[in-house]
N, C-alpha and C positions, 0 to 999 in steps of 0.2 A: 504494500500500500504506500502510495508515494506522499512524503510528504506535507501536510497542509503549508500552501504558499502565505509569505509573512504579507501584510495587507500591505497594498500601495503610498507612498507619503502623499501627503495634500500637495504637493510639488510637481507630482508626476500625473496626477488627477488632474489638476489644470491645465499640464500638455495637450494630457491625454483628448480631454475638452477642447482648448483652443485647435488643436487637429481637425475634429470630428468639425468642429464650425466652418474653419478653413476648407476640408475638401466638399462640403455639403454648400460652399459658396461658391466655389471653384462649378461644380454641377449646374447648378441655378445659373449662374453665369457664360458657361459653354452653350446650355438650353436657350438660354435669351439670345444668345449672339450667333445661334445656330438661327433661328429664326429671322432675325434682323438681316442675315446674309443672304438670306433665301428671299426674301422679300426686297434687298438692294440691286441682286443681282437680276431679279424680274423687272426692276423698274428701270436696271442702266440696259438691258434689253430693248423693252419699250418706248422709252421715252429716252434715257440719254445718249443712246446709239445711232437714232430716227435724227436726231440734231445734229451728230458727229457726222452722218454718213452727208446729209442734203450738204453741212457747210463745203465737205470736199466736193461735191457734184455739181456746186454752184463755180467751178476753178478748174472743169474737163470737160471735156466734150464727151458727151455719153452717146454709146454703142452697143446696143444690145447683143449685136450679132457678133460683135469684136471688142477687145480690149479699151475703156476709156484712154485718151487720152490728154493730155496736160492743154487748160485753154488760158491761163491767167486770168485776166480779168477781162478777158473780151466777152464774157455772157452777162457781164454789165455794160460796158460800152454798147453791146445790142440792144442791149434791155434801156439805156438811157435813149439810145436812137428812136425808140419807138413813141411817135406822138399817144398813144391811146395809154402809156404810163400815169399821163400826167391828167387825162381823163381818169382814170381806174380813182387813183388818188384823190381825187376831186368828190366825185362820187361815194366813196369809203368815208371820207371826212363831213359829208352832205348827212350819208347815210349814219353816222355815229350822232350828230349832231341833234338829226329830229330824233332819234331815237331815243335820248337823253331828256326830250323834251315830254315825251310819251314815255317812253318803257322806261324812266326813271320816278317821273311824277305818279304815274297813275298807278304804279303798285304800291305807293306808297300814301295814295290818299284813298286807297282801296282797304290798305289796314287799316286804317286810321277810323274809315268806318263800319266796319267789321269786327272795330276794338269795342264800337259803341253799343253793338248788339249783346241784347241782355238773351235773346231764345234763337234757338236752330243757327248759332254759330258755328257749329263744327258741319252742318251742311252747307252751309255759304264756302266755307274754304273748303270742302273738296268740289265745290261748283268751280270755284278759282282757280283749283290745281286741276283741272279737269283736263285744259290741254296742254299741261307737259307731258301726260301719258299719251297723247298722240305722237306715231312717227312723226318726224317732219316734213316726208314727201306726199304725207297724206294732209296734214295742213295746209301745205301748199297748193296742192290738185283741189284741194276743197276752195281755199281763198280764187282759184283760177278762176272756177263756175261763178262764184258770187259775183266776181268784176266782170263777168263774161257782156261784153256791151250789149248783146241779142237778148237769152233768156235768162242770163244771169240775177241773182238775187237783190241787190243792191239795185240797179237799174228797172226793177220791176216794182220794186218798194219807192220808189221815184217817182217811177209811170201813177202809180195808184194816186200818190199822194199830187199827181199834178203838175209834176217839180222836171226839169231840164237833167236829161241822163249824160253819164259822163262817162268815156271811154278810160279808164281806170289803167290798164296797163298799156292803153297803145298811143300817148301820150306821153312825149316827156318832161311834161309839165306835173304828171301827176301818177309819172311810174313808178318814183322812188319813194314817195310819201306813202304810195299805195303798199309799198313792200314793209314799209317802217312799222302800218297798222298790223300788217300780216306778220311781224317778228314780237311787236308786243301784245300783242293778243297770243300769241303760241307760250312766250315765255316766263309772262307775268308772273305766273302760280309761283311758282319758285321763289323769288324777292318777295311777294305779299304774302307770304308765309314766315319769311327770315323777318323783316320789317312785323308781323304781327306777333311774335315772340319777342321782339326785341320791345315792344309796345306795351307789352303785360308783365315785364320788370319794372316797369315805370310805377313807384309807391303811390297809391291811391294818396293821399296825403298831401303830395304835389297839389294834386287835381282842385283839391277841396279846399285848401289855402289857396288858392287860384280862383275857385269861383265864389269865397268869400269876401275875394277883393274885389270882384266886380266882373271880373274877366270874360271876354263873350270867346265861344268859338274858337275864332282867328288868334288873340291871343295866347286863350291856355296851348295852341299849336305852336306857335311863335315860341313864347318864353319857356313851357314845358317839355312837349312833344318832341322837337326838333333838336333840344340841346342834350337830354337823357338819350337819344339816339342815335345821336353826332358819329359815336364809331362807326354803326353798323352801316352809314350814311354812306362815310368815304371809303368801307371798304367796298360795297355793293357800288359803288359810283366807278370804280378804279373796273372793278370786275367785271362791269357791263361796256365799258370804253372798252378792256382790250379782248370781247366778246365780239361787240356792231363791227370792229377791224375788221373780224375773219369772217363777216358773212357773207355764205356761198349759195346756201340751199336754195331760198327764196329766189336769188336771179336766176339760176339755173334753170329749176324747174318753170318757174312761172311767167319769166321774160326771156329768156335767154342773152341777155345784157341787152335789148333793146329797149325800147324803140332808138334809134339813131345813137346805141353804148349810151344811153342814157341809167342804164341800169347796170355796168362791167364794173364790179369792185374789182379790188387786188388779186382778191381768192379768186374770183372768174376769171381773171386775167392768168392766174396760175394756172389754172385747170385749160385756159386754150393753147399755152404753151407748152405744155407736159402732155398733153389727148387731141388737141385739134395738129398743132403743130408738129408733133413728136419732137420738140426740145425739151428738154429734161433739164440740162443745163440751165438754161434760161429760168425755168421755173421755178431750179433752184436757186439759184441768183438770187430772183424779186420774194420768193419765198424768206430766205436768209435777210433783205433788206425790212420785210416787213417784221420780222423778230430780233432784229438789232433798233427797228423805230419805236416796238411798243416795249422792249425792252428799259430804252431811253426814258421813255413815257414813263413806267412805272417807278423808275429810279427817282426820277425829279417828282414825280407825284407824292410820293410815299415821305421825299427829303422835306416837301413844302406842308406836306398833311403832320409831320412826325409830331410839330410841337402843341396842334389842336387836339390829337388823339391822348397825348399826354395830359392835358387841360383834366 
């Protein structure tokens, strides 16, 4: 019979201890960073490879049939030669513009009174979100029929009421405006849900020391409303500018950058250079140019917002 062993010191119990801590963190930590790698390496896949590969393909001449090769910077100098750049551009900045005017205001005066409803609030906002769950070739092909000048909806509700109908898309007086409606009616849900969360942090208290001063309406929005929601303001403002940039869907499908490129953003200009044209290059080019603009954009946005957001 062997021996009974002499007990451990409190010396060697504490090793013993700090060990079992140490490799039981050692574990937790391999697991975390086994996860974290796995999820890095899907995203530099994804999304950081798709940026690496376009900025080299914006600097060669691309061949599908043969070996790229090396073009410097002449798929910019092409892409500067082209008059309908400075169209695209125009356009892009038209189209972010009114969009800002509509799809920034009107989801956010859509919370506001949505905030106000006391019954059947949570049916009103899934009426709101209703079409983000639409594809968006199917909003599109829908908004098509309504402008449709013949028996389209919008011109029939016109005819009825008496009123002078209006060729909606074949106009370029009133193609881009007509797509601005068609972009903020698809994507509202979204914003008027973020903006009505952000609404219902706001302390009742505010409200009520506001309407004991006398406050109508306009001001408890002014003084209240607007300053408690200041963040979510200019992030969702930042977020929808470098969104209206890249819109493709709506000319695509519903104009095809007409009447007269009254409707050719950037993105459509990529997509005729890369599919109509078969340059690649080029597309990559004005592709790379429009993600070194809203890059810029974002940098100076964020450096001039940093010290209200801090407020």
């Amino acid at each position: 019979m062997a021996p009974p062993q002499p007990p451990a010191s409190p010396a060697a119990v504490c090793r013993e201890r700090r060990a079992a801590r140490r490799r039981r963190a050692v574990r937790e930590h391999l697991t975390a960073y086994g996860f974290l790698c796995a999820a890095v390496v899907v995203f530099a896949l994804f999304s950081w490879w798709p940026i690496i590969r376009n900025v080299l393909l914006s600097f060669q001449n691309v061949n599908f049939a043969t070996a790229n090769t090396w073009a410097g910077t002449a798929n910019f100098a092409k892409l500067f030669r082209d008059p309908l750049l400075v169209t695209a551009w125009r356009n892009t900045a038209l189209f972010t513009a009114y969009a800002l005017v509509l799809g920034f205001l009107v989801p956010f005066l859509t919370a506001v009174l949505l905030n106000e409803f006391r019954h059947a609030r949570a049916y009103f906002r899934v009426l709101v979100y209703l079409p983000v769950m639409l594809p968006p070739v199917v909003v599109a092909l829908m908004w098509k029929w309504f402008y449709d000048p013949g028996p389209g909806l919008l011109n029939e509700v016109l005819r009825t009421l008496h009123l002078p109908t209006s060729g909606w898309l074949d106009s370029s007086s009133t193609s881009l405006v007509s797509l601005v409606i068609v972009s903020t009616w698809a994507n509202m849900g979204t914003a008027t849900l973020i903006y009505l969360a952000a609404l219902q942090t706001i302390p009742g208290e505010l409200y009520e020391a506001a309407e004991l001063d006398g406050a109508n309406l306009w001001q408890r929005l002014r003084h209240v409303t607007i300053p408690q929601t200041r963040f979510v303001l200019l992030v969702l403002l930042l977020l929808q500018i470098v969104a209206t940039m890249q819109v493709f869907t709506e000319p695509y499908v519903m104009t095809g950058g007409g009447p007269d490129d009254s409707t050719v953003t950037v993105m459509f200009l990529v997509y005729r250079y890369a599919f109509v044209y078969n340059d690649f290059g080029t597309a990559s080019a004005l592709s790379l140019l429009l993600l070194v603009v809203l890059a810029a954009f974002s940098a100076l946005y964020l450096r001039a917002t940093r010290g209200a957001k801090e407020d």
